[in-house]
C-alpha positions as CSV (number, residue, x, y, z in Angstrom):
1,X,87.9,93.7,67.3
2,X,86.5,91.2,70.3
3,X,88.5,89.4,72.4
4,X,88.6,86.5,75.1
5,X,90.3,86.3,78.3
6,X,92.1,82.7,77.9
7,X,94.4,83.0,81.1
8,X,93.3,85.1,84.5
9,X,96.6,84.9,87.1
10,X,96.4,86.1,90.6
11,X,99.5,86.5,92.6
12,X,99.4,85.1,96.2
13,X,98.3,87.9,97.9
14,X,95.1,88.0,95.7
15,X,95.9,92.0,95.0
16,X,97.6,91.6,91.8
17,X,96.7,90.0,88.3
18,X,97.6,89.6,84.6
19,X,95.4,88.8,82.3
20,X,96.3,87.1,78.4
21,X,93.7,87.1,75.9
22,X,93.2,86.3,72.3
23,X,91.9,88.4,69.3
24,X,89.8,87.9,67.0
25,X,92.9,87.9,64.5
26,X,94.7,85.0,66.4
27,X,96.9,87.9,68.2
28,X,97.8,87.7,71.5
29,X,97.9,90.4,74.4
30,X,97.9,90.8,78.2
31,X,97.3,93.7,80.8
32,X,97.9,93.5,84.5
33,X,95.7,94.7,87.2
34,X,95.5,95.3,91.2
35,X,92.6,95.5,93.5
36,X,92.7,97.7,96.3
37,X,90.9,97.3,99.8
38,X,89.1,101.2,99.0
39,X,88.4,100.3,95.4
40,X,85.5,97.7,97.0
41,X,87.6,94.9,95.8
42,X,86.9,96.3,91.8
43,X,90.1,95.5,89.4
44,X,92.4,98.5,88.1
45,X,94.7,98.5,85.3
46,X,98.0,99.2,86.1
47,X,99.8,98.1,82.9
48,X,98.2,97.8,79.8
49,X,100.9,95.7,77.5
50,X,98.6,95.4,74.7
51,X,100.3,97.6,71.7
52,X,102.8,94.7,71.7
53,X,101.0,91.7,70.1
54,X,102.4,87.9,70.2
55,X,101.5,85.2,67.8
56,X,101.4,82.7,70.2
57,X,99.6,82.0,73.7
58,X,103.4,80.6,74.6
59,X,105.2,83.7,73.3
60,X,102.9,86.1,75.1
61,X,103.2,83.9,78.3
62,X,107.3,83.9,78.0
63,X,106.9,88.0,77.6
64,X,104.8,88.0,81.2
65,X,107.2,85.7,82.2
66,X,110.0,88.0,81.7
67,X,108.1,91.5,83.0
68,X,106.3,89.7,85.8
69,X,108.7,87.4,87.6
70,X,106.2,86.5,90.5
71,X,103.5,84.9,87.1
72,X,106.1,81.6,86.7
73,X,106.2,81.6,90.2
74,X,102.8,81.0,90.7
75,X,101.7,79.1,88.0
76,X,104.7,76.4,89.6
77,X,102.5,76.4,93.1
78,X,99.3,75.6,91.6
């Protein structure tokens, strides 16, 4: 099953991301990442939320939303 990276959220710092995407199936998932200075600047998972699938791009951003507080935060600065 392919899928597409529709949303890409940095937190201020530049260390910490999420990341929504979209199936093939019309499913949506996200997973959020951190960069470390020793890593060379290379993305790690930290949380792979993907087992629980959202029919909507809005319902998967109101789940991040509600496990990552600092995501609304940010999306109101830019």
């Amino acid at each position: 099953m392919n899928k597409a990276v529709i949303l890409s959220i940095e937190d201020e710092t530049g260390m910490h991301c999420v990341d929504i995407s979209k199936h093939d199936d019309g499913i949506f998932t996200f997973k959020t990442f951190r960069k470390d200075p020793e890593d060379e600047g290379k993305w790690t998972l930290v949380t792979d939320y993907s087992k629980t699938r959202y029919a909507s791009e809005h319902d998967a951003r109101q789940a991040v939303y509600e496990k990552l507080p600092w995501v609304r935060e940010q999306l109101q600065n830019w």
